[in-house]
CHARMM-style PDB file with segment names, atoms N, HN, CA, C and O in Angstrom:
ATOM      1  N   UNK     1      73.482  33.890  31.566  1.00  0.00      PROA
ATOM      2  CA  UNK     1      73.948  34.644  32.704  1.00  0.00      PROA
ATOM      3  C   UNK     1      73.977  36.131  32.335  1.00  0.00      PROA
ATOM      4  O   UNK     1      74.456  36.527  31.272  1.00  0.00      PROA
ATOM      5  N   UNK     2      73.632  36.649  32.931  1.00  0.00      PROA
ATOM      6  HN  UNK     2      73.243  36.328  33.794  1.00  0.00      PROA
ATOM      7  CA  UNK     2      73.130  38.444  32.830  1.00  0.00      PROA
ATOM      8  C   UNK     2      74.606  38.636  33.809  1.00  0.00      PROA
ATOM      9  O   UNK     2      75.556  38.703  33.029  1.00  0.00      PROA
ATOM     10  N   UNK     3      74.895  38.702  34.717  1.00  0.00      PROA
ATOM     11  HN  UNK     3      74.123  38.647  35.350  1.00  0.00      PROA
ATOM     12  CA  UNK     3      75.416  39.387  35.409  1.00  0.00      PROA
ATOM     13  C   UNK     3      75.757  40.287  36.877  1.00  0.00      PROA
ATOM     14  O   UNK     3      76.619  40.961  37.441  1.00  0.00      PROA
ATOM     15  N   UNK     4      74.166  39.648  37.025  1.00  0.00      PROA
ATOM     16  HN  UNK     4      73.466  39.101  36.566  1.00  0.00      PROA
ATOM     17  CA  UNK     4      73.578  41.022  38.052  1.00  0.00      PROA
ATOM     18  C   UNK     4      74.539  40.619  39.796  1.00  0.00      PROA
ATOM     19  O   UNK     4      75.005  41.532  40.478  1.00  0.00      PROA
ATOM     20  N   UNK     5      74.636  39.277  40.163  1.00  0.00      PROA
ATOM     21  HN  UNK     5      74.258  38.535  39.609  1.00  0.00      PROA
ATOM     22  CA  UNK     5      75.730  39.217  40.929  1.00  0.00      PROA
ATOM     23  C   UNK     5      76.755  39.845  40.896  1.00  0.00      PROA
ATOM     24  O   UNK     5      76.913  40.584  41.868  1.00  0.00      PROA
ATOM     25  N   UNK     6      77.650  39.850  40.039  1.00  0.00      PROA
ATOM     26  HN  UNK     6      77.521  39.249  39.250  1.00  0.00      PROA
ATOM     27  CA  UNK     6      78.639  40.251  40.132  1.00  0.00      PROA
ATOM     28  C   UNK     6      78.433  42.158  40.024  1.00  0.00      PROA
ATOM     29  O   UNK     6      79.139  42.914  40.693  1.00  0.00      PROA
ATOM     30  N   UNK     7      77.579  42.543  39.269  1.00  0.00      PROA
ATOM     31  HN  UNK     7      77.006  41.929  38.726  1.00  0.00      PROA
ATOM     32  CA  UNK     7      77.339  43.525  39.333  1.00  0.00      PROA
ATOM     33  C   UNK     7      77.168  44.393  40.301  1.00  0.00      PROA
ATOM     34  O   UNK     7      77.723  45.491  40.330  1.00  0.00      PROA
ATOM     35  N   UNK     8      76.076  43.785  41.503  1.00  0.00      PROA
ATOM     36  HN  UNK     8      75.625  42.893  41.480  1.00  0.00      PROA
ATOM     37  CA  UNK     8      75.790  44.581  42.886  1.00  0.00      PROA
ATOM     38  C   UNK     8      76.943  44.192  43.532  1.00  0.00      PROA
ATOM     39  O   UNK     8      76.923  45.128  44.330  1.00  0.00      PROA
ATOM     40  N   UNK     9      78.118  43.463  43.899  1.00  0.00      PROA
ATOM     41  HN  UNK     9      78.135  42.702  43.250  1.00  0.00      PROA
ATOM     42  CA  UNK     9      79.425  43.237  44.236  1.00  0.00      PROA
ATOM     43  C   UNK     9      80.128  44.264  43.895  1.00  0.00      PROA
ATOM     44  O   UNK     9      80.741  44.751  44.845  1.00  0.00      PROA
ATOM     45  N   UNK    10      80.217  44.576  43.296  1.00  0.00      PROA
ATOM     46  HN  UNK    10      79.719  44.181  42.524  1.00  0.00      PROA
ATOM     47  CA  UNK    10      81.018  45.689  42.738  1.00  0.00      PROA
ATOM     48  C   UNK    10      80.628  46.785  43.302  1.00  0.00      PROA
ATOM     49  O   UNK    10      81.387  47.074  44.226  1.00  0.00      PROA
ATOM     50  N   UNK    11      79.465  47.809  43.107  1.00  0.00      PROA
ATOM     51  HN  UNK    11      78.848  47.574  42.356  1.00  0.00      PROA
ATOM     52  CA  UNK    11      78.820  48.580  43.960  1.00  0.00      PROA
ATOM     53  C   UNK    11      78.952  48.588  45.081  1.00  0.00      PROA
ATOM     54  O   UNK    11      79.222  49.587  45.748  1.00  0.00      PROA
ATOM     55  N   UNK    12      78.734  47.132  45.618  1.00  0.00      PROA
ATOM     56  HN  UNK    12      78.515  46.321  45.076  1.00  0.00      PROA
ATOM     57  CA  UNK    12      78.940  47.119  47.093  1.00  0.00      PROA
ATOM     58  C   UNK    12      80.254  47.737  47.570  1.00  0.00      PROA
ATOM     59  O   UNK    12      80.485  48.643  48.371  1.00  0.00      PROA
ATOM     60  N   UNK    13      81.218  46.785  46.656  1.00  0.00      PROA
ATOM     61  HN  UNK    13      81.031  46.049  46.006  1.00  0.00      PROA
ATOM     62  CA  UNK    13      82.389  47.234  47.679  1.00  0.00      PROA
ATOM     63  C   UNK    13      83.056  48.658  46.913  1.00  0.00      PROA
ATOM     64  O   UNK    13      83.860  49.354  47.532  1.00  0.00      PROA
ATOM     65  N   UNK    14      82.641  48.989  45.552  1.00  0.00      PROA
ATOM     66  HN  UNK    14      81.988  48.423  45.049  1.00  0.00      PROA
ATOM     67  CA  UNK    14      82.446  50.563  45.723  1.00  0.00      PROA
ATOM     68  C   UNK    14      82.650  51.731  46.655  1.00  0.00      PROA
ATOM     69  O   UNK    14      83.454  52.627  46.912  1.00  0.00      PROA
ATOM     70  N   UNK    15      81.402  51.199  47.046  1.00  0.00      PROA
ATOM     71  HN  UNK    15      80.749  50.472  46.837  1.00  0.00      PROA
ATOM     72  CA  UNK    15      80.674  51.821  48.079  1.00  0.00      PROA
ATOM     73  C   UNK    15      81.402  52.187  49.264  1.00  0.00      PROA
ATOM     74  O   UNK    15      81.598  53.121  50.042  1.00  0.00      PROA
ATOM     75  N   UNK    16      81.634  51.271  49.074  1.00  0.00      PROA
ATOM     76  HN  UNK    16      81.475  50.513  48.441  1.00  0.00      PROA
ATOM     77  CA  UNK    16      82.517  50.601  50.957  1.00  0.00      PROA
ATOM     78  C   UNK    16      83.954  51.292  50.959  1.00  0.00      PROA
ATOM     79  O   UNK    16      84.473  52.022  51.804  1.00  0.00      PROA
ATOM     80  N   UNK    17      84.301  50.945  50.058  1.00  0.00      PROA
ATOM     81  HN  UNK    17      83.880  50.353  49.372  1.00  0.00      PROA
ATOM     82  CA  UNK    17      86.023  51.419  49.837  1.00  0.00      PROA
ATOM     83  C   UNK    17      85.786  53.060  49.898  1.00  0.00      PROA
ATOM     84  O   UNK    17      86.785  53.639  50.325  1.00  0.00      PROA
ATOM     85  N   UNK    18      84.777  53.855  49.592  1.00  0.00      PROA
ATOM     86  HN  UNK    18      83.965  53.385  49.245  1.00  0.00      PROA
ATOM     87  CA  UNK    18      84.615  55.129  49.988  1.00  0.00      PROA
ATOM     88  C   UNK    18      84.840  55.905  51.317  1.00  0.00      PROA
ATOM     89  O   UNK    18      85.378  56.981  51.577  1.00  0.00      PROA
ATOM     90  N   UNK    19      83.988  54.579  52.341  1.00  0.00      PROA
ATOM     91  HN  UNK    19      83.551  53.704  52.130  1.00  0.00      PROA
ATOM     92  CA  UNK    19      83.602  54.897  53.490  1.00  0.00      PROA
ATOM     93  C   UNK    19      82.389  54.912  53.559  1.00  0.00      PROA
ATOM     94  O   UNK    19      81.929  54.897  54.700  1.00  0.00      PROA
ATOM     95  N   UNK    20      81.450  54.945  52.440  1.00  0.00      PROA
ATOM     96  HN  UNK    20      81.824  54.957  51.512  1.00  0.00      PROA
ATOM     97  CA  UNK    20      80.151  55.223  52.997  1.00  0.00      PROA
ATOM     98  C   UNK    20      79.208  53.922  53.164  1.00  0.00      PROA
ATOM     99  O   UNK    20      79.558  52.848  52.673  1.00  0.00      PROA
ATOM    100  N   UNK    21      77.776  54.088  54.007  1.00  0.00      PROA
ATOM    101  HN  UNK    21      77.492  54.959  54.406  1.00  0.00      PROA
ATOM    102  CA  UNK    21      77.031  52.949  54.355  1.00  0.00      PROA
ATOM    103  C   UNK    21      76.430  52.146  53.018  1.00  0.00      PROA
ATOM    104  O   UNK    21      75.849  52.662  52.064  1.00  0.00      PROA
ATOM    105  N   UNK    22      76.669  51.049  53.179  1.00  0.00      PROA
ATOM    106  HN  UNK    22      77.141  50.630  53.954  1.00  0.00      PROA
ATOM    107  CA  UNK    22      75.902  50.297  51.908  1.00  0.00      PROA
ATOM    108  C   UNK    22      75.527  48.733  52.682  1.00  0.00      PROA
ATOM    109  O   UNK    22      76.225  47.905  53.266  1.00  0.00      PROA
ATOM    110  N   UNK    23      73.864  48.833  52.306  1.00  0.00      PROA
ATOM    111  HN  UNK    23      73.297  49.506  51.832  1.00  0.00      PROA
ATOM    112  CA  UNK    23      73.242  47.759  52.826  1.00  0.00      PROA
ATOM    113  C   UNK    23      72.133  47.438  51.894  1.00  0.00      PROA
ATOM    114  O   UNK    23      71.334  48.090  51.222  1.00  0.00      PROA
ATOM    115  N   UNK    24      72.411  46.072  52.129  1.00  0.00      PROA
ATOM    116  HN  UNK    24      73.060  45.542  52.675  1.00  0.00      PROA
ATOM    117  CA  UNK    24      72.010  45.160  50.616  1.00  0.00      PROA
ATOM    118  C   UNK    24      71.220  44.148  51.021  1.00  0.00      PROA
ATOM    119  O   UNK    24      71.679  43.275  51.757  1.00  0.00      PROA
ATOM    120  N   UNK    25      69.967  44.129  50.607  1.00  0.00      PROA
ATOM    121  HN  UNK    25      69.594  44.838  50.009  1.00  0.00      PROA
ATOM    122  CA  UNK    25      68.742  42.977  50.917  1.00  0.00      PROA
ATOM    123  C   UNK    25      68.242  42.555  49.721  1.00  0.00      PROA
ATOM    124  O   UNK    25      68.081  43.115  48.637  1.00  0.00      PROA
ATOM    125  N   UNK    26      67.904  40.815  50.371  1.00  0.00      PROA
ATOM    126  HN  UNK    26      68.035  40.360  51.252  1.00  0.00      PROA
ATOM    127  CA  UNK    26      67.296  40.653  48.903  1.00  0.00      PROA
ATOM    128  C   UNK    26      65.764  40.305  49.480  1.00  0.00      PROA
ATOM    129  O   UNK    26      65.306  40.757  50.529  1.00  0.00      PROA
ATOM    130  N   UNK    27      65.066  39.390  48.550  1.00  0.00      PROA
ATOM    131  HN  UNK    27      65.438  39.022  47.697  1.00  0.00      PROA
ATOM    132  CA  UNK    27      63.517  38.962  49.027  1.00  0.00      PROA
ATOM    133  C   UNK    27      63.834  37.867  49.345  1.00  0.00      PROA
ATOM    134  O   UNK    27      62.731  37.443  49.691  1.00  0.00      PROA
ATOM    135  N   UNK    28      64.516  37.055  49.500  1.00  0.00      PROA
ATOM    136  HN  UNK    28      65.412  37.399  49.218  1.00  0.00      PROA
ATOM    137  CA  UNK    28      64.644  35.632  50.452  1.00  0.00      PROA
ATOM    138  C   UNK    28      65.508  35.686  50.453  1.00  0.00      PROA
ATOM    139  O   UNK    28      66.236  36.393  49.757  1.00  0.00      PROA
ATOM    140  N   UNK    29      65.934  34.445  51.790  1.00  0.00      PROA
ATOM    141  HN  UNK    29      65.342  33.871  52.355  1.00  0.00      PROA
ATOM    142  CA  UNK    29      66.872  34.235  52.698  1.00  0.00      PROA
ATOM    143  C   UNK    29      68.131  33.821  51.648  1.00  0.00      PROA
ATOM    144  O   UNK    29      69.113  34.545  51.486  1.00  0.00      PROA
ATOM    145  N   UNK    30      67.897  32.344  50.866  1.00  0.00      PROA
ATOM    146  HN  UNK    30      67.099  31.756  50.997  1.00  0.00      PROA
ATOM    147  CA  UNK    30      68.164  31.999  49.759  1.00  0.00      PROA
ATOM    148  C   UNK    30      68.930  32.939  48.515  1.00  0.00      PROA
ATOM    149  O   UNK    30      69.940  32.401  48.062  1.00  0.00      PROA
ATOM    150  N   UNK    31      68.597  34.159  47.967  1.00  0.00      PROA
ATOM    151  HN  UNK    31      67.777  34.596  48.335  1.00  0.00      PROA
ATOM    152  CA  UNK    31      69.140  35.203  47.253  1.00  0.00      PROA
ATOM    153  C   UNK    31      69.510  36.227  47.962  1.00  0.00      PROA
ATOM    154  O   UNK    31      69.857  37.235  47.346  1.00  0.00      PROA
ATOM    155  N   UNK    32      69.534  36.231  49.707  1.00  0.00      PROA
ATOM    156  HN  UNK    32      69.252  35.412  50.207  1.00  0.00      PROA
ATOM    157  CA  UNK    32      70.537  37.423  50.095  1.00  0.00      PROA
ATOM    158  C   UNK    32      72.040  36.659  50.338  1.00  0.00      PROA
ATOM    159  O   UNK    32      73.069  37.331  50.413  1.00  0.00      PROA
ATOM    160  N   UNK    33      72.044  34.896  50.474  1.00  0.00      PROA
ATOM    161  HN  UNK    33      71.208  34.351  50.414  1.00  0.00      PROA
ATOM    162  CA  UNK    33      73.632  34.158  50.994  1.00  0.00      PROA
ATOM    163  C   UNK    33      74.475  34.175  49.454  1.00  0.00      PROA
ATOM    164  O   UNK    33      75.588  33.677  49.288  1.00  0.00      PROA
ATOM    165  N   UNK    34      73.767  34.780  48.529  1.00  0.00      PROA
ATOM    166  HN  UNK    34      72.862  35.185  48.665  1.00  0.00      PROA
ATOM    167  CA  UNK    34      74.577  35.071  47.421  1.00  0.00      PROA
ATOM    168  C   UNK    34      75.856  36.614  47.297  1.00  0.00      PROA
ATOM    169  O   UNK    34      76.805  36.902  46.568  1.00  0.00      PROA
ATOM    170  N   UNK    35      75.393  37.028  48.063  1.00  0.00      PROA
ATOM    171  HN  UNK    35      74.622  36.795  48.656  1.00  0.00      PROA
ATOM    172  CA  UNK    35      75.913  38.160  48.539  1.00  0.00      PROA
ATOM    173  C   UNK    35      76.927  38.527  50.607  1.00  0.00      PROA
ATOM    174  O   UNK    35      76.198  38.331  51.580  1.00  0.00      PROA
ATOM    175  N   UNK    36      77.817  38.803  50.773  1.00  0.00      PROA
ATOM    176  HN  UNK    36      78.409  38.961  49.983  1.00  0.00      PROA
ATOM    177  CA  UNK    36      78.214  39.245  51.593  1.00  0.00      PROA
ATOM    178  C   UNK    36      77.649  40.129  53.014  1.00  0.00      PROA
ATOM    179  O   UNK    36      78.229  41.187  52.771  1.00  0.00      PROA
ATOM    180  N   UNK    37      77.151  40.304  53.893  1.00  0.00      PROA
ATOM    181  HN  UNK    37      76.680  39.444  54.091  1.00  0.00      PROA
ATOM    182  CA  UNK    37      76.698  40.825  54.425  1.00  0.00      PROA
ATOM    183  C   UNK    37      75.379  41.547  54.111  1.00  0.00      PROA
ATOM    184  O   UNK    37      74.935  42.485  54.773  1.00  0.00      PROA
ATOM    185  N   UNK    38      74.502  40.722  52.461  1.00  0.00      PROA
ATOM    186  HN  UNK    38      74.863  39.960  51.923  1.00  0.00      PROA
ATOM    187  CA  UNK    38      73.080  40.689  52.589  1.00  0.00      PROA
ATOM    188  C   UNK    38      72.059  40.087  53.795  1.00  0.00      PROA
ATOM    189  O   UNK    38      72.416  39.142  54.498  1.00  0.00      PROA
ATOM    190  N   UNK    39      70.966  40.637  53.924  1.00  0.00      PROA
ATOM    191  HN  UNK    39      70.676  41.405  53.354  1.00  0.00      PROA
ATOM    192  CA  UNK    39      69.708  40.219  54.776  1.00  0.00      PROA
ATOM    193  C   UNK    39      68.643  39.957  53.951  1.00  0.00      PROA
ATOM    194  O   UNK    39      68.782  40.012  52.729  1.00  0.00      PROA
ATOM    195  N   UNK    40      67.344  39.612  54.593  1.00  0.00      PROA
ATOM    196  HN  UNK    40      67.231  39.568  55.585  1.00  0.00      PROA
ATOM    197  CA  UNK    40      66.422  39.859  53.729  1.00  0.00      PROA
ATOM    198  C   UNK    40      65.641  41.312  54.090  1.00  0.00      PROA
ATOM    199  O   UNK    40      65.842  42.022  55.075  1.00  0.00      PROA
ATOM    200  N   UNK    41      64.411  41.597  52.663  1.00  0.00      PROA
ATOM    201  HN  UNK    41      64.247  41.020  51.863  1.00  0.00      PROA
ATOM    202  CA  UNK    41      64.401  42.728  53.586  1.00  0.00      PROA
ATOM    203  C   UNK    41      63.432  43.001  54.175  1.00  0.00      PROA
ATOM    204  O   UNK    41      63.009  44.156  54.235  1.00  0.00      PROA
ATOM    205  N   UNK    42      62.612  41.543  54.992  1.00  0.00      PROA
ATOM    206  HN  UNK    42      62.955  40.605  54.943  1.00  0.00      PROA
ATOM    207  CA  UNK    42      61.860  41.746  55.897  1.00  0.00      PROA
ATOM    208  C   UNK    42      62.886  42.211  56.977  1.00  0.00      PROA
ATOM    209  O   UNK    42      62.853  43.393  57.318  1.00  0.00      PROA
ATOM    210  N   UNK    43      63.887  41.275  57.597  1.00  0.00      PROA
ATOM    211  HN  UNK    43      63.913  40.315  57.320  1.00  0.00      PROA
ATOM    212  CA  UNK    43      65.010  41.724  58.550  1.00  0.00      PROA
ATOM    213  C   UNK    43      65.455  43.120  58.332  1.00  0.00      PROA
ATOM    214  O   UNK    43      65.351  43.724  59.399  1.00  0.00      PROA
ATOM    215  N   UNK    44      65.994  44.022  57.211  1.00  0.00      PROA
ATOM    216  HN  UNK    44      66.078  43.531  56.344  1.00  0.00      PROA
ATOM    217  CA  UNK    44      66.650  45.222  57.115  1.00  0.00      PROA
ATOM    218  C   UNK    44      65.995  46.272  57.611  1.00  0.00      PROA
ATOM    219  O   UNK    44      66.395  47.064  58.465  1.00  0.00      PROA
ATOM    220  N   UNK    45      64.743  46.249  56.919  1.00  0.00      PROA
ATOM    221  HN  UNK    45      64.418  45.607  56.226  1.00  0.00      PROA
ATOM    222  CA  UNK    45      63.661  47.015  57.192  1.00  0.00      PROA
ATOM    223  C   UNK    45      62.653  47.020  58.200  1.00  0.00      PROA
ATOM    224  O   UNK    45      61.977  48.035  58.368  1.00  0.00      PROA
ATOM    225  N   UNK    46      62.412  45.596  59.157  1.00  0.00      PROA
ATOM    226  HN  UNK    46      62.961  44.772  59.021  1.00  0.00      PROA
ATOM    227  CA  UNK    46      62.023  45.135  60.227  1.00  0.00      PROA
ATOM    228  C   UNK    46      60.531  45.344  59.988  1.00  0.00      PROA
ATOM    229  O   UNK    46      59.727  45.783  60.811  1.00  0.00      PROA
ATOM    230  N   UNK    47      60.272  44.939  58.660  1.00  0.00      PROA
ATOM    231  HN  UNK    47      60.925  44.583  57.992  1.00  0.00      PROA
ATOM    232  CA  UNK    47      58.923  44.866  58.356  1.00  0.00      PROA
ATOM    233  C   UNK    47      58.345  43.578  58.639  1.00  0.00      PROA
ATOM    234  O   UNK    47      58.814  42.568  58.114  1.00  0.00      PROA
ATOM    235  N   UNK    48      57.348  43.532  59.438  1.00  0.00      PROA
ATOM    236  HN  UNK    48      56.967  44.352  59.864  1.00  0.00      PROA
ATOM    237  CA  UNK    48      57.190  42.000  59.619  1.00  0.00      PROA
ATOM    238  C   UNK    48      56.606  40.802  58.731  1.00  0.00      PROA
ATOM    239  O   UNK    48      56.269  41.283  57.649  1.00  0.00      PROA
ATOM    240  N   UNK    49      56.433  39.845  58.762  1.00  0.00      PROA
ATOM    241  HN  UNK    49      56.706  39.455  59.641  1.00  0.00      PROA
ATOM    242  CA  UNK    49      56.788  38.809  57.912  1.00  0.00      PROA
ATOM    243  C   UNK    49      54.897  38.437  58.581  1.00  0.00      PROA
ATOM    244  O   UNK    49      55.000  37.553  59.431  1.00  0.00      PROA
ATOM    245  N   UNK    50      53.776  38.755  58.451  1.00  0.00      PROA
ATOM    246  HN  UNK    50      53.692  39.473  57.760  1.00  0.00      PROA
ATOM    247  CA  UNK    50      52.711  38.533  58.798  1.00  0.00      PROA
ATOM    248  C   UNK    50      51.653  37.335  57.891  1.00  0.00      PROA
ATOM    249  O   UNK    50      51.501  37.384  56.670  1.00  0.00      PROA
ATOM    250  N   UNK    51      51.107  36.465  58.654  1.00  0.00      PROA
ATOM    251  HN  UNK    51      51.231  36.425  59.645  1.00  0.00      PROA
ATOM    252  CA  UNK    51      50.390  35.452  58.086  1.00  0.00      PROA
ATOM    253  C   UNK    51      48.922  36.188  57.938  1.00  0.00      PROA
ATOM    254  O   UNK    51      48.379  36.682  58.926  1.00  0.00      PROA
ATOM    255  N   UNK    52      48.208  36.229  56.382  1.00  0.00      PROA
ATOM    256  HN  UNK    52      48.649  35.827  55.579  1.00  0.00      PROA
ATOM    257  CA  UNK    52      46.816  36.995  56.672  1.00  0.00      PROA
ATOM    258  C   UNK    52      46.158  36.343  58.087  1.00  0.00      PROA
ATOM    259  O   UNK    52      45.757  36.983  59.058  1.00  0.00      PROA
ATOM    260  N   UNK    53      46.167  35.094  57.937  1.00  0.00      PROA
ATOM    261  HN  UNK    53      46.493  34.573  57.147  1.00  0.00      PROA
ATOM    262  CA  UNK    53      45.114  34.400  59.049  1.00  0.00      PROA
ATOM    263  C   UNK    53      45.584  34.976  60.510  1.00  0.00      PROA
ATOM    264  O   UNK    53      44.725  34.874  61.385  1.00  0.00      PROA
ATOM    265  N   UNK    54      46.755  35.531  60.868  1.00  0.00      PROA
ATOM    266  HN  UNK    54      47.453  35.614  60.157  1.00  0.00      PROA
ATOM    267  CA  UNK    54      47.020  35.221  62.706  1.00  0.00      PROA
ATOM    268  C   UNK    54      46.566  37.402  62.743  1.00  0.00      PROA
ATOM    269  O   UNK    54      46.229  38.060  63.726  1.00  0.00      PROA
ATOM    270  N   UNK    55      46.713  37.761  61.667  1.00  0.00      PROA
ATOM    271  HN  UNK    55      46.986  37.226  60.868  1.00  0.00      PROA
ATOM    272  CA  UNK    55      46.149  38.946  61.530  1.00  0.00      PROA
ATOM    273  C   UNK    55      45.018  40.012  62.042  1.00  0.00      PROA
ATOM    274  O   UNK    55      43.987  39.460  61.658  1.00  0.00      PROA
ATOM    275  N   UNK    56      44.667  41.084  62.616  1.00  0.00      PROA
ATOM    276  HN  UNK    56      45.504  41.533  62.928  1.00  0.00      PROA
ATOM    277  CA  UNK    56      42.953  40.818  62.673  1.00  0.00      PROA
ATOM    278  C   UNK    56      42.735  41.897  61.189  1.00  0.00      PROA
ATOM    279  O   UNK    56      43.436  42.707  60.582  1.00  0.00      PROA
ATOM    280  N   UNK    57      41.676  41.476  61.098  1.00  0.00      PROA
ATOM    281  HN  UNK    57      41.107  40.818  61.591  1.00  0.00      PROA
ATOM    282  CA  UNK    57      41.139  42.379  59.862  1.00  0.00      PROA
ATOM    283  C   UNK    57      41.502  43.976  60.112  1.00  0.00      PROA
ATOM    284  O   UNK    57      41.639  44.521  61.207  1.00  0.00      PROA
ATOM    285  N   UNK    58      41.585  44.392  59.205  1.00  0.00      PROA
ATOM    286  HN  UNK    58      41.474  43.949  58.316  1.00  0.00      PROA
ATOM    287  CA  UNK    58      41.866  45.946  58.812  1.00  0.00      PROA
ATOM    288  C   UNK    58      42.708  46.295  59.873  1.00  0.00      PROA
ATOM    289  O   UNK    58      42.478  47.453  60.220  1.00  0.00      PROA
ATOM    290  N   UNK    59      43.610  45.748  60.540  1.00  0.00      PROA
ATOM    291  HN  UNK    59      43.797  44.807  60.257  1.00  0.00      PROA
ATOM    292  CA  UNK    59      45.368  46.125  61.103  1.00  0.00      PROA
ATOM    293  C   UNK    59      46.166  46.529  60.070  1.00  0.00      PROA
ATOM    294  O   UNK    59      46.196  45.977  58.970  1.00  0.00      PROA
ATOM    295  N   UNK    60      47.004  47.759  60.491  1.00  0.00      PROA
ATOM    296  HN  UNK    60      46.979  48.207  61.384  1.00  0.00      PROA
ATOM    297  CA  UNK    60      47.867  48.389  59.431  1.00  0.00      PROA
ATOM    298  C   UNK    60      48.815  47.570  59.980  1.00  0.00      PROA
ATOM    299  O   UNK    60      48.945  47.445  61.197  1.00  0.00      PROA
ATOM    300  N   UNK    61      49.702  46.821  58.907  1.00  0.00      PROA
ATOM    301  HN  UNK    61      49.597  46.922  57.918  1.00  0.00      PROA
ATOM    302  CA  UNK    61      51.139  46.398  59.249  1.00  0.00      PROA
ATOM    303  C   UNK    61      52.163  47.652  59.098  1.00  0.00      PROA
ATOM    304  O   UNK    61      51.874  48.474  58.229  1.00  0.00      PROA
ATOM    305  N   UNK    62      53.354  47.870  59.884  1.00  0.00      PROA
ATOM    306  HN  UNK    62      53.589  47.202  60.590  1.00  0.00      PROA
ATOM    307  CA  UNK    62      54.180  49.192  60.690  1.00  0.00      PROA
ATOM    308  C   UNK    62      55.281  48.379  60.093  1.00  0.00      PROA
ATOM    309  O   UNK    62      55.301  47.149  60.138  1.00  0.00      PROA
ATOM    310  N   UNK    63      56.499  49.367  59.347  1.00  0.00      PROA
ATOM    311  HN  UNK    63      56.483  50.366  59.310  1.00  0.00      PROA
ATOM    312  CA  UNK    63      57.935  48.806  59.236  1.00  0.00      PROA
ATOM    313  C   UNK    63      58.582  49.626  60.686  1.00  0.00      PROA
ATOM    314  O   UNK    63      58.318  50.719  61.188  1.00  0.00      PROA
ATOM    315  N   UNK    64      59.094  49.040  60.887  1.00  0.00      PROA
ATOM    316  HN  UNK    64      59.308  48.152  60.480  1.00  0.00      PROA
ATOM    317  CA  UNK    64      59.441  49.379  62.694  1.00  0.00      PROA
ATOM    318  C   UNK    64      61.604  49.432  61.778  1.00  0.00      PROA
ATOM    319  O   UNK    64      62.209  48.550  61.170  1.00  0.00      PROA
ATOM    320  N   UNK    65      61.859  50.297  62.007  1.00  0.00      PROA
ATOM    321  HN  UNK    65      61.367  51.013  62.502  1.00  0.00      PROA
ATOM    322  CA  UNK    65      63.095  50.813  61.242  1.00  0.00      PROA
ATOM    323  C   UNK    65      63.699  51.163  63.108  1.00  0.00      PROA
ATOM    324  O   UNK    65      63.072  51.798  63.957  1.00  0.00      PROA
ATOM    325  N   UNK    66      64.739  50.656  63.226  1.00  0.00      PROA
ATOM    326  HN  UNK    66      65.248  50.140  62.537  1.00  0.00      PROA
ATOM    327  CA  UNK    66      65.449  50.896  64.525  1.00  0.00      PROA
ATOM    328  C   UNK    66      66.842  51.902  64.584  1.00  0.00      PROA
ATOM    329  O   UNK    66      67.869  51.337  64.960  1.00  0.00      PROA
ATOM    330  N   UNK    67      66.914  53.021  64.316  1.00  0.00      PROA
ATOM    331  HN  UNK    67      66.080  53.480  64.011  1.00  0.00      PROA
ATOM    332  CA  UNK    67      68.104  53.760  64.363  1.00  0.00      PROA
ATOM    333  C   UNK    67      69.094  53.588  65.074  1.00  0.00      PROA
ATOM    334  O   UNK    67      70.013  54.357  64.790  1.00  0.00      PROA
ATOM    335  N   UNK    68      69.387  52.587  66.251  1.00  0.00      PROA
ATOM    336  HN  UNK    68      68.640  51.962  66.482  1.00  0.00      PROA
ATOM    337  CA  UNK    68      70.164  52.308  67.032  1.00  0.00      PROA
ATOM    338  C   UNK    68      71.002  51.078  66.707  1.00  0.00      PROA
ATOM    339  O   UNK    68      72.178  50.885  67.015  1.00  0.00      PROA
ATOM    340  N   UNK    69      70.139  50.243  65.995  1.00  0.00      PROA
ATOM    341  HN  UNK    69      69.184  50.399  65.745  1.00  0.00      PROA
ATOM    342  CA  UNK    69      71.215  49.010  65.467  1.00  0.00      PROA
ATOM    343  C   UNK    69      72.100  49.224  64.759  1.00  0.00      PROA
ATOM    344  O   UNK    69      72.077  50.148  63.947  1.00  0.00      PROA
ATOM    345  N   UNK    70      73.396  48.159  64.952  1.00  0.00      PROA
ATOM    346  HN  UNK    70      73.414  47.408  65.612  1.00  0.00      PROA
ATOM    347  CA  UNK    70      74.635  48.513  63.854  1.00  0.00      PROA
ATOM    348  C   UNK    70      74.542  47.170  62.831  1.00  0.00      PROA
ATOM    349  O   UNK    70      74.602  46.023  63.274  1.00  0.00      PROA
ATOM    350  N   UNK    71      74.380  47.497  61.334  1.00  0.00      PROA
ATOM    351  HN  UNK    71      74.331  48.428  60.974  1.00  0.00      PROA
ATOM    352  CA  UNK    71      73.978  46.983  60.609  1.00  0.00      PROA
ATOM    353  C   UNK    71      75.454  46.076  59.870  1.00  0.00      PROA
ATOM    354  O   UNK    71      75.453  45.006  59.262  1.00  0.00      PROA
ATOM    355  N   UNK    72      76.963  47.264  60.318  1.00  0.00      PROA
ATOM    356  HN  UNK    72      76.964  48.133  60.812  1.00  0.00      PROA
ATOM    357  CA  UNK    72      77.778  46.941  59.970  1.00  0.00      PROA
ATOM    358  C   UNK    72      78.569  45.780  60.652  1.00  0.00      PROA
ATOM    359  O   UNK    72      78.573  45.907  61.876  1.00  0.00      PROA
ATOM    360  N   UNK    73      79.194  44.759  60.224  1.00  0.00      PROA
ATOM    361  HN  UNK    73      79.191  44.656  59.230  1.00  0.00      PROA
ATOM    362  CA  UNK    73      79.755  43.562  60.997  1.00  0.00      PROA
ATOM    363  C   UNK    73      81.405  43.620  61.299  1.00  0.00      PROA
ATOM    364  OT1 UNK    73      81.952  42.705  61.914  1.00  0.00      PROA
TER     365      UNK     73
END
């Protein structure tokens, strides 16, 4: 055991107890329910989650970032 859970916990609520924004993603669904108000960060970032095949060739995939959502719960 390294640590690293408990580690970004700490930070987090760091963070938080300041006042300031702290938002925490992991790469699957699976390693963000280890954490408190983690996402993944296709969801955070609203980058989409694209299959090569449903794709068309040479399409730029867009992280579509929404300034209006409240991230906080």
């Amino acid at each position: 055991m390294v640590g690293k859970t408990t580690l970004v916990k700490k930070i987090v609520v760091w963070t938080r107890s300041r006042d300031l924004l702290c938002l925490g993603c992991a790469f699957t669904a699976l390693a963000a329910k280890n954490y408190e108000d983690f996402t993944t960060a296709h969801d955070l970032f609203r980058f989409p989650a694209v299959d090569e095949e449903d794709r068309e060739p040479n399409e730029p995939i867009h992280c579509k970032l929404n300034r209006e959502k409240n991230y906080l719960m």
